[in-house]
N, C-alpha and C positions, 0 to 999 in steps of 0.2 A: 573384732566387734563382739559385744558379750551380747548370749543368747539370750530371746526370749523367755525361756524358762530362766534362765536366773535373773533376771529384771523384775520379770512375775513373779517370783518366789512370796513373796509376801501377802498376794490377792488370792482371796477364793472366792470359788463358785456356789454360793446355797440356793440351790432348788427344794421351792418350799411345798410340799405331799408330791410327789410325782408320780403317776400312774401308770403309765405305759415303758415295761421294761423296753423295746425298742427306740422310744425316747431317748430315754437315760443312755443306751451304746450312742445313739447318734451326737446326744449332746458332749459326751466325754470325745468323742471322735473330733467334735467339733472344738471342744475345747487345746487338745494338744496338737491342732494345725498352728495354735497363735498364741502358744507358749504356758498357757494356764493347764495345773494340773496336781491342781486341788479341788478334791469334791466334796460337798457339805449334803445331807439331805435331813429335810427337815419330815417326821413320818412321813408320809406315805407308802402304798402298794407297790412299786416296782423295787424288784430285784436287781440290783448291779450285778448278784453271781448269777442270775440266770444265761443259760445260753440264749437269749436271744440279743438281753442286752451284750455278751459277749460277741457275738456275731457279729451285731451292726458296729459295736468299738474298735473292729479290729484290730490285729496284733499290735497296734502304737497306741492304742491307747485304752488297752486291759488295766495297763497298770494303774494308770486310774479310777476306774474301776475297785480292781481292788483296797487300793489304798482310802476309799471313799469314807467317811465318818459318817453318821447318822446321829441326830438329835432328835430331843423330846418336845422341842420349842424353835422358834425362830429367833427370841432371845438368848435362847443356847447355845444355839449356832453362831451367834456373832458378838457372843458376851466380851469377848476378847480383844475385840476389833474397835477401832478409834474412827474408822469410816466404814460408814456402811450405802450404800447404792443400791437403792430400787429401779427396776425396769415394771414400769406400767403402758398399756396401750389407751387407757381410759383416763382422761383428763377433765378438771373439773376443781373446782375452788376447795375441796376438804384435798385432796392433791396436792397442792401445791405448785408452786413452780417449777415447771419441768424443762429440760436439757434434751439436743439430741446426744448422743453418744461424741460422737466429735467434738462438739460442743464444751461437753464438758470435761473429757479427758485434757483436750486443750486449757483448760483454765487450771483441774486439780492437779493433775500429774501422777495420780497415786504411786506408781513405779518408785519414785527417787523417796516415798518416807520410809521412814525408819518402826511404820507401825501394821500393824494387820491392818486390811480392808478389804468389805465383801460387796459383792455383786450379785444381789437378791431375783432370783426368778421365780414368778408365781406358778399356781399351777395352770394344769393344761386347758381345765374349759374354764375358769374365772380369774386368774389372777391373782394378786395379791388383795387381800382386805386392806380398809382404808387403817384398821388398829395394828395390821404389820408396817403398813408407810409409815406407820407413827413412829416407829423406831428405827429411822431410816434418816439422814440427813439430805441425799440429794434423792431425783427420781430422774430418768434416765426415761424418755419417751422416742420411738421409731416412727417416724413420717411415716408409717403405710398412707396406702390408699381407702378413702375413706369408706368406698363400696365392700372393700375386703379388707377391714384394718388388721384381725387377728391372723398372730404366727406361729408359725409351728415351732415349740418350745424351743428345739434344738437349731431350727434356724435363728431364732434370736442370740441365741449363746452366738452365732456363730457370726451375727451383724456385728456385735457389740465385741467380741474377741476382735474384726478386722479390723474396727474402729481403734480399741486399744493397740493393740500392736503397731498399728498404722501411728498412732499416736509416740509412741514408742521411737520409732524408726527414725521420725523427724524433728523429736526432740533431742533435749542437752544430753549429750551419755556424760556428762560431770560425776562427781559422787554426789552423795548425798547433801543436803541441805544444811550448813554450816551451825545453824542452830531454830533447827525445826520447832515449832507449837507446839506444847506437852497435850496433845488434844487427851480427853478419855476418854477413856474404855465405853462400852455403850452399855452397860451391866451397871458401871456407878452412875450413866445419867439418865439410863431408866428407874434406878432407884430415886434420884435426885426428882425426876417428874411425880413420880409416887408421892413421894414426900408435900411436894410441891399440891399437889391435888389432896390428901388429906388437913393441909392447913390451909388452903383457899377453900376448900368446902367450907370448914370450920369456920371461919371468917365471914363466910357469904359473899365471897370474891366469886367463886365460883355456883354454878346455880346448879344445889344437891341430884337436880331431875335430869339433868346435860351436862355434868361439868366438865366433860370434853370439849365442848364448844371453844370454850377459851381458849380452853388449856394449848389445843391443838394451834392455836394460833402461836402461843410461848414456843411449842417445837419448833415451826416456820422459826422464828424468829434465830432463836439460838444456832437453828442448824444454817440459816445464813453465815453468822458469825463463827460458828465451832466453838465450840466449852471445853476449856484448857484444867486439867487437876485441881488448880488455883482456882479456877471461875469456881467449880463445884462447891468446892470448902466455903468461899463466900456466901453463892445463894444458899448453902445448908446453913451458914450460920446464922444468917436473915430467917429464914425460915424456921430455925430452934426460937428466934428470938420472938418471930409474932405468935408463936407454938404459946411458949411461956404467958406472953400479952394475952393471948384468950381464954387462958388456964385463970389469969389473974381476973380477969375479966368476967367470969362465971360464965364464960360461951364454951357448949359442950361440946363435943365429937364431933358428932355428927350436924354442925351450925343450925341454920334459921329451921330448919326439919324438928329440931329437937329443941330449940331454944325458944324461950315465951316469948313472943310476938314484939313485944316493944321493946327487946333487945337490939332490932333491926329496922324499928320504922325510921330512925334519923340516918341509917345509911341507904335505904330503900330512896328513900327523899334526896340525897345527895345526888344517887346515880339520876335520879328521872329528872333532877336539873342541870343536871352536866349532861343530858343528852345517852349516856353510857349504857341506858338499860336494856332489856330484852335484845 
């Protein structure tokens, strides 16, 4: 039966500012009980060479520890990776649709692809921001109890490892997927939502003063689906294309903000009778 750690070899763990070096030994502790043993930190204060976090890691799982990377960003962290997976305990419509762990290891499988994929934990007293879920395709929610929902960092790593592994154990141990989805990298389809939001501003697709609002409903959307290489090239070329159409069009950079007024009343009018506005 092939191990844990090499099942997992391909997931990592980014803990996004961690603060408390004794965290961080329990969460790497927690981590190489259930095969995971790859560690990401996104800034924060805690020390992996501290002895304290050495302490609670003990000798099985220093080496993690050591081998831990640290990043400048949460995009950095997981620029590389074709899935990424938030753990949130706070749920709510800019959220999304959320999974328990079981749940959804049961449906993805991440184990059997053939690409990175991370398993985002927020920090200790708030979480994740709702603009790091954004770059996040699924979210990963723990039934606590609702009197005392929050968990201690390291026992989360350690819910969601049982979960995995456990998932693990009772799945296909097959190879790999015969001809897996070329999914991307999350570096080209956060660039691609960039893209994406400077030509819907321009347009007055999106509204200059929010245009998150939408936008964030496209992320939902697509991370339903997963954006394959091919998908990106598509919506980029759509999007060079109504690029050019606004350019043609005398609509500036920065849309209806910058552009004379009756540039936009006949699309202003369209939306408020198709119901679509505000």
């Amino acid at each position: 039966m092939e191990s844990l750690t090499d099942k997992l070899s391909r997931l990592r763990v980014v803990v996004v500012e961690p603060t408390y070096d004794g965290n961080l030994g329990q969460l790497a502790r927690a981590m190489s009980n259930f095969g995971l043993t790859r560690l990401h930190l996104v800034e924060g204060s805690a020390d992996p060479a501290s002895d304290e976090a050495r302490w609670y890691a003990r000798d099985e799982a220093r080496s993690i520890l050591d081998r831990s990377e640290r990043h400048g960003s949460l995009l950095d962290a997981v620029a590389d990776c074709r899935m990424v997976i938030a753990t949130s305990r706070r749920l709510g419509r800019r959220r999304g649709p959320v999974q328990t762990p079981v749940e959804l290891f049961d449906e993805l499988k991440p184990w059997n692809d053939p690409w990175e994929t991370a398993i985002v934990f927020g920090r200790e007293a708030h979480g994740l921001s709702t603009a790091e879920l954004d770059l996040c395709q699924r979210v990963i929610w723990i039934p606590t109890d609702p009197a005392h929902p929050s968990m201690n960092l390291a026992h989360s790593v350690a819910v969601v490892g049982y979960a995995l592994a456990t998932a693990v154990r009772a799945g296909d141990y097959g190879g790999l997927d015969d001809d897996p989805a070329d999914l991307a990298d999350r570096q080209s389809v956060e660039a691609m939502f960039q893209h994406a939001r400077r030509v819907w501003i321009r347009i007055g697709y999106l509204h200059y003063q929010n245009p998150d609002a939408i936008l964030r409903a496209w992320r939902k959307l697509f991370a339903r689906t997963g954006l394959t290489s091919r998908d990106l090239r598509v919506i980029r070329a759509l999007l060079h294309q109504t690029e050019w159409v606004a350019k043609v069009a005398g609509i500036p950079p920065g849309g209806p903000e910058e552009a004379p007024k009756e540039l936009f009343d006949k699309h202003r009018e369209g939306l408020r009778d198709s119901g679509e506005s505000g």
